[in-house]
LUMDONU-74821 format. One record per residue: residue in one letter; y, z, x of N, C-alpha, C in turn. Coordinates in steps of 0.2 Angstrom, whole numbers, plus 5000, padded with zeros to 4 digits. Layout:
REM residues N
AYZXYZXYZX/...
***
This chain:
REM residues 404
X438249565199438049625202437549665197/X437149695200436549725195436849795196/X436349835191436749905190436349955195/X436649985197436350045202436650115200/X436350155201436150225201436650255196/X436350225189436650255184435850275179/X436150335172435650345170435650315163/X435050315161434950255156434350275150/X434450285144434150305138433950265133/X433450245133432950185128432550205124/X432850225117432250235113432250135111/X431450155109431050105110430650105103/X430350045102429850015096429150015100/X428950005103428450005109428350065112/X427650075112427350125115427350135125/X427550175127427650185134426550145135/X426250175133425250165135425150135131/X425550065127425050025124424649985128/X424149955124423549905127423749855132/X424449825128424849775132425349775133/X425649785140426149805142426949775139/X427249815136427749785132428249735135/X428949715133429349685136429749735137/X429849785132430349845131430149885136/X429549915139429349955143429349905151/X429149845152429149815157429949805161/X430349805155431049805156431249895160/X430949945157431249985158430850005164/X430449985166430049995174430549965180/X430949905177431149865182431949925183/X432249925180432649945177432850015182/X432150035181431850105187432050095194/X432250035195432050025202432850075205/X433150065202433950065206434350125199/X433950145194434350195191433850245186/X434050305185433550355181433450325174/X432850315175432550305167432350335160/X432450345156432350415153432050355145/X431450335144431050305138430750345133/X431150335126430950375122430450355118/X429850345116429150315114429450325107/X429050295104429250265097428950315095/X429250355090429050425087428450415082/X428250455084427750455077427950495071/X427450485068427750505059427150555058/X427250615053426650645052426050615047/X426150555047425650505043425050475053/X425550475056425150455061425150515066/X424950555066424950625069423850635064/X424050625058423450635054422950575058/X423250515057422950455059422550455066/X422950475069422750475078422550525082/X422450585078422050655080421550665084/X421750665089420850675093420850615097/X421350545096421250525101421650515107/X421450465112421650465118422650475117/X422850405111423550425113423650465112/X423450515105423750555104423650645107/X423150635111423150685116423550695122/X423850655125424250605132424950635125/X425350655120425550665117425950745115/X425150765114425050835110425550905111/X425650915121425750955119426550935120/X426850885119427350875117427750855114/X427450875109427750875101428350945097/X427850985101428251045097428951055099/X429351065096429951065092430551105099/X430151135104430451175108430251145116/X429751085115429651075120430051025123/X430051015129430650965134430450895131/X429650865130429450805129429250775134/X429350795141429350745145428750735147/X428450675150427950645153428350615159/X427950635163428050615170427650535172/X427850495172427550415176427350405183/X427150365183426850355192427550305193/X427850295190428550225193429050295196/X429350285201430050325203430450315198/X430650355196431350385192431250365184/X430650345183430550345175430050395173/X430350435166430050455161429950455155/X429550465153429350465144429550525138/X429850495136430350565130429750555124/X429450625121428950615116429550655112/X429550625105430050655101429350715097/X429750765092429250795087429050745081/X428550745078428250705072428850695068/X428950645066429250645059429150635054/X429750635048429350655041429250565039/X428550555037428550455032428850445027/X429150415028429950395024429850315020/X429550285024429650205026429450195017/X428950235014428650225006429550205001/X429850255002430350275001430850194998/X431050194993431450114991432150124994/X432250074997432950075000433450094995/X433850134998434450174994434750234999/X435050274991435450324996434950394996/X434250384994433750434996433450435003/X433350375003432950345010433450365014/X434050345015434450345019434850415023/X434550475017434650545017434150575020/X433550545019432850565025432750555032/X432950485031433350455038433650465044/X434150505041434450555042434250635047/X433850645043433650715045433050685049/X432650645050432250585056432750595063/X433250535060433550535067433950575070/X434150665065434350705068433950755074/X433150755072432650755078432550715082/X432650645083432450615090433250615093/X433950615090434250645092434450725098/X434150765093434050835096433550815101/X433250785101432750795109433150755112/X433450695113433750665118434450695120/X434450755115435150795117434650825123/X434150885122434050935126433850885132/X433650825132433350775140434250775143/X434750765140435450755143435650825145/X435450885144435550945144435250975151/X434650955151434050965154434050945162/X434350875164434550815167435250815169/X435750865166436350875168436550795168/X436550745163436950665163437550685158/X438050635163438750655162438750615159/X438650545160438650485160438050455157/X437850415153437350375150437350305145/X436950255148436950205145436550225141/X436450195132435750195129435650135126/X435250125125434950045124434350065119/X434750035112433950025106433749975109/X432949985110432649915113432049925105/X432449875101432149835096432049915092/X432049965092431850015087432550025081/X432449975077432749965073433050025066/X431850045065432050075062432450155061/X432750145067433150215067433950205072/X434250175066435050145069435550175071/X435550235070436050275070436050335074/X435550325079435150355085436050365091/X436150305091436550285097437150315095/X437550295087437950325086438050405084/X437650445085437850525086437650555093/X437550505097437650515105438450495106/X438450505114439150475119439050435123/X438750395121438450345129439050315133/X438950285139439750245141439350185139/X439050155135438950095134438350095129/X438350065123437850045118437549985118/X436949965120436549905117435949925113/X436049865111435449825108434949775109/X434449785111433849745115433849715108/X433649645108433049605101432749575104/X432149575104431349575106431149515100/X431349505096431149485090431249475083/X431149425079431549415072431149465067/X431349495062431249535058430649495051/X430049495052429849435047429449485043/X428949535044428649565038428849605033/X428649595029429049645023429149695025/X428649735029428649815031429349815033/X429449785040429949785044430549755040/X430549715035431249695031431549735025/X431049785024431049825018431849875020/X431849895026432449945027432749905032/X432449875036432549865045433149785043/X433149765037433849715038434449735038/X434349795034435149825034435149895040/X434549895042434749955050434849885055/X434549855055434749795060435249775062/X435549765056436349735057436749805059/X436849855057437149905059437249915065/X436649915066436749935076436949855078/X436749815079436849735081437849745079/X437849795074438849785073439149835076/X438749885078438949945082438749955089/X438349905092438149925100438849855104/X439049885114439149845115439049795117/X438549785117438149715120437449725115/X437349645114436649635110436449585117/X435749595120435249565123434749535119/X434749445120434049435112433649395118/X432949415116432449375121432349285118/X432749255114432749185111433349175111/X433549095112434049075109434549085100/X433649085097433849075092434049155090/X433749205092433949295090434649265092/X435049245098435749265098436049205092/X435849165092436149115083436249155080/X435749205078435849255073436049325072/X436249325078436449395080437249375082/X437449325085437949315085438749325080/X438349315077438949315071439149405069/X438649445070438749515070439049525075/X439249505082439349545088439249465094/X440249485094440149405099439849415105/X439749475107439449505115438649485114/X438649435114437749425113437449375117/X437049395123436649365128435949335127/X435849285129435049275131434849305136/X434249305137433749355143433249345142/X432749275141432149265138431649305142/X430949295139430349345142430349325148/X429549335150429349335159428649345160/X428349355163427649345165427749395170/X426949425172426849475176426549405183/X426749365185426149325188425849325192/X426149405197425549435200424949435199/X424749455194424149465191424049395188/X424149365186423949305184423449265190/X423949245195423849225200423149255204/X422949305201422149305204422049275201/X421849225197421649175193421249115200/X422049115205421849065212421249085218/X421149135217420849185221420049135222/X419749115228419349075227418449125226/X418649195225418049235228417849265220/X418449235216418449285209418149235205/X417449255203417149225197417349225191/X417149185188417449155180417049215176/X417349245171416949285167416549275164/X415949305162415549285161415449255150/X415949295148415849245140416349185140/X416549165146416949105148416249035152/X416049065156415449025160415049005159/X414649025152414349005147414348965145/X414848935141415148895136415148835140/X414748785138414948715138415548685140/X415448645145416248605146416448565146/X417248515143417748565147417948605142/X418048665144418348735140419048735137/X419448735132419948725130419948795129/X420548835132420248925130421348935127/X421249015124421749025124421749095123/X422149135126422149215126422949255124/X422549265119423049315116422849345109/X423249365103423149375096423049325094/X422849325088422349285085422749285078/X423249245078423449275068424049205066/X424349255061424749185058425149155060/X425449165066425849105074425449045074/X424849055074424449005074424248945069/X424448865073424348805066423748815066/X423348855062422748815060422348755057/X423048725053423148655052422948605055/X423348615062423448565067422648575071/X422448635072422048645074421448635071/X421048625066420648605062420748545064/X421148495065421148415065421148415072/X421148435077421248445085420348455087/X420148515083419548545084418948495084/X419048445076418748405073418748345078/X419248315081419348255084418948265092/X418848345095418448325100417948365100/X417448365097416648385096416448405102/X416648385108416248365114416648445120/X416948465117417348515121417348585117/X417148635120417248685119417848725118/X418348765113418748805111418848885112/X418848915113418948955115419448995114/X419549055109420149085107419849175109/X420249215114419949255118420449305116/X420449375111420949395110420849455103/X421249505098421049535093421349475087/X420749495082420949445077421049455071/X421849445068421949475061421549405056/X421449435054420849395049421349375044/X421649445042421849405036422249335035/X422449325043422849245042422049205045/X421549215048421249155048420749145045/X420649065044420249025038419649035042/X419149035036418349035035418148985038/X418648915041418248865042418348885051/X418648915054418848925061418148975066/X417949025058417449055062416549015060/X416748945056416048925055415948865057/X416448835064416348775069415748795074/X415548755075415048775082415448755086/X416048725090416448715096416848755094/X417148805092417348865093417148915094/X417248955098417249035102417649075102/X417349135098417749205095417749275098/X417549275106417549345110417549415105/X418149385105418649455102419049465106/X419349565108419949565110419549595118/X419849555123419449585129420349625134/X420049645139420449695144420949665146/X421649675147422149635147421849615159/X421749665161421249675167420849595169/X420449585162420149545164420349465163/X421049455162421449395161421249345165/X421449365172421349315177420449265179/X420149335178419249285178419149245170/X419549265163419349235157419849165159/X420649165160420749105162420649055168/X420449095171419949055178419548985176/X419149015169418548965165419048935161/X419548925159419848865156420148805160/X419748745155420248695160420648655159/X420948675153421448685150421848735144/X422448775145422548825142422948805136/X422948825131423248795125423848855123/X424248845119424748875115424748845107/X424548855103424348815095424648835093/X425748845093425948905089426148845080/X426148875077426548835071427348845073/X427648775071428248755072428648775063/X428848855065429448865060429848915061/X430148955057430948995058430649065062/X430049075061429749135067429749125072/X429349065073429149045081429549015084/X430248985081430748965084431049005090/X430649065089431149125092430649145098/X430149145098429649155101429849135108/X429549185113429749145122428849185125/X428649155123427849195126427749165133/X427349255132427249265140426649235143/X426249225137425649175141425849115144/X426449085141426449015143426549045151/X426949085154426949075161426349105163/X426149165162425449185165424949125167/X424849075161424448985162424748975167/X425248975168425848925172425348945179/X425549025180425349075186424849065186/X424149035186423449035183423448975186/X424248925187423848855190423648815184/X423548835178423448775172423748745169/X423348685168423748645166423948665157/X424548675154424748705148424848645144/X424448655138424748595131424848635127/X425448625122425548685119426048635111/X426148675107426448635100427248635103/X427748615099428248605102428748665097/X428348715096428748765091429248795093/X429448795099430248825100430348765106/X430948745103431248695110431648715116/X431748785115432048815122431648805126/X431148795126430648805132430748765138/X430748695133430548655138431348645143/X431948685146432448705147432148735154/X431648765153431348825157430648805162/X430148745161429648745162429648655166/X430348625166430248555168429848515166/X429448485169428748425166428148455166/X427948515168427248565168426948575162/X427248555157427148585150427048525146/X426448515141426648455136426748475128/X427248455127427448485122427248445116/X426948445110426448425105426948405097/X426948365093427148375087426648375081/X426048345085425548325080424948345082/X424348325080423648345078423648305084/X423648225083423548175089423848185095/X424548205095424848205100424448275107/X424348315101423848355104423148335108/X422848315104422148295107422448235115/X422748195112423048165117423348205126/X423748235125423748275127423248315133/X422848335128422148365131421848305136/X421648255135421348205136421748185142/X422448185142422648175149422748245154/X422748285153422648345157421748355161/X421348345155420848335157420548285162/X420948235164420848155168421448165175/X421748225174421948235181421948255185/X422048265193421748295197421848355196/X421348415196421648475197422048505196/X422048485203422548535210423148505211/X423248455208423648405209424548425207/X424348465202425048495198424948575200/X424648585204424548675202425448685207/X425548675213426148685217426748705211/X426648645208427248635203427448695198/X426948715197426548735190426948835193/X426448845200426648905202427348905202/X427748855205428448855207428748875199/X428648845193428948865188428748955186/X428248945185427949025184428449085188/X428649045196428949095199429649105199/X430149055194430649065192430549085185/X430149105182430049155176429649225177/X430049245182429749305183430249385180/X429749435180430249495177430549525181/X430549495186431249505193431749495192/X431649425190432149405188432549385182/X432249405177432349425169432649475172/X432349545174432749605174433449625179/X433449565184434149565186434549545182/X434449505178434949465173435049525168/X434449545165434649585159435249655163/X435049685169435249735174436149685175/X436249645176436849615178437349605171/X437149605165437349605158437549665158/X437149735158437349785157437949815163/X437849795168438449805173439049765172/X439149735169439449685169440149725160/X439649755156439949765152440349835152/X439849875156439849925158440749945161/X440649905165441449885170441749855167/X441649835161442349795157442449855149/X442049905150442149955144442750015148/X442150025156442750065159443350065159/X443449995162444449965164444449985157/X444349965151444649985145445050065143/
***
């Protein structure tokens, strides 16, 4: 049974108006449908107050920051709103200790005192709250009363930034909430051992939107059209998930095909030789808007991830968006939950060869021949249904914290 008409408090790591719509926010939208939402935006720090001045976010921000004001942002979704905390003081410089953890402190007794005055405000007796992946502030949940503490993981812990305090705030909340939700099999391996209450709820795809992709009136984008064919594209970031390895021996073996990687690009992971091929194509980062006309011109979509202890955990959302899009998907075999979820639509890759191979059979088959199929899987990864399951987890403990 899914959860109805209770109210529900998400501070988050994810911005409510980023570029691309988060998991953490996509959750709380659905989450809206049947209970009051109350989303607390990743706070800023007065490092980023400096940083952001004048622009778009932080004016959609500004005038609720100060110290006395309610915070609230009103949404176009029913029953969901945006909590803007006041700036906080930048700490993160700070070497893990008992200084850090004193400043910490006086951080999370401000996003505290604002999610007091939304409880205040809001007259909620009752509240669930949910850290969705905001790690770095763990202690958030425990100076509330919620009837139920979770913990969202969206994700393994891999940059130094993020490892530098976030291994020991991590676990705290993962050994203090009552349920963990982890978007990968492999987050609950590791989260398990902290906290036996720990669920899968893999990602999802938006595939409404994808699925104009089928739409016969809607043209190929135009830095798609261009390009020589057949088109091998792929849409998303552009950085160190990626074999460039594998992909160099892939690139090399078919001259004759176009590459396409459509997305923002952290340079610092990629090699001098990926921007000096003539069969590859480097856009840059285009309108998440325009997904459906950029994949339309693919004729087959690709997933290059590298196969190790990151990607393992990884449940991407473009693999079903391709799916939704009707494409046919070749992709490495960097997490094996997948193929769990995606039946035969997917080819799963171990090598350079097996890849190119791969390609070559996708491209020699009919079309339209697998698209039925293709949709069918797309449409049992949807965030309908992700967020019934995640919604049916929290009710479920909900009712077993009660009777207690």
């Amino acid at each position: 049974m899914i959860l109805k008409g209770k109210n529900i408090i998400i501070l988050s790591l994810m911005k409510f108006d980023g570029e691309y719509e988060s998991t953490n926010y996509t959750i709380a939208k659905h989450l809206a449908k049947h209970n009051q939402v109350f989303y607390v935006d990743n706070p800023y720090t007065w490092k980023d107050y400096a940083r952001f001045k004048g622009t778009d976010d932080f004016n959609r921000r500004k005038d609720h920051f100060g110290f006395f004001a309610d915070g609230i942002i009103e949404t176009t979704t029913p029953n969901l709103r945006v909590v803007i905390t006041p700036p906080l003081a930048s700490i993160h410089f700070l070497p893990e200790g008992p200084i850090y953890r004193a400043a910490l402190k006086l951080n999370e007794w401000l996003i505290t005192k604002r999610i007091k005055q939304v409880i205040k405000k809001y007259k909620l007796k009752d509240y669930i709250f949910i850290n969705s992946y905001n790690f770095h502030y763990p202690n958030v949940g425990d100076a509330l009363d919620p009837s139920l503490l979770v913990y969202h993981c969206v994700d393994p812990l891999v940059s130094d930034y993020d490892l530098k305090h976030g291994s020991i705030s991590e676990a705290h909340i993962a050994k203090v909430s009552d349920v963990i939700i982890c978007s990968s099999k492999q987050l609950c391996v590791e989260k398990g051992p902290l906290n036996a209450n720990t669920h899968f709820v893999p990602n999802a795809a938006d595939i409404s939107h994808s699925q104009k992709a089928l739409a016969p009136d809607l043209p190929v984008a135009d830095i798609i059209a261009k390009l020589p064919k057949p088109v091998l594209g792929y849409f998303g970031n552009i950085e160190r998930r990626m074999d460039f390895d594998m992909l160099k021996e892939v690139i090399a073996a078919n001259p004759d095909k176009s590459f396409v990687f459509v997305g923002p690009q952290g340079k610092i992971y990629i090699p001098d030789w990926f921007f000096d091929t003539p069969n590859v194509y480097l856009p840059g980062r285009m309108p998440y808007e325009d997904m459906p006309a950029i994949v339309k011109g693919f004729d087959v979509a690709l997933l290059p991830f590298k196969k190790d202890e990151v990607s393992r955990t990884i449940f991407p959302l473009k693999l079903f968006e391709y799916l939704g899009a009707g494409k046919p998907v070749v992709s490495t075999d960097f997490n094996e939950d997948l193929k769990d979820f995606t039946a035969d639509t997917v080819a799963y890759c171990s090598t350079a060869a097996e890849y190119s191979a791969a390609i070559a059979h996708a491209l020699a088959e009919d079309p339209q021949a697998m698209i039925p199929k293709r949709l069918a899987v797309a449409a049992d990864n949807t965030w309908d249904k992700r967020a019934e399951e995640f919604s049916e987890i929290l009710n479920k403990y909900l009712e077993l914290k009660t009777t207690k």
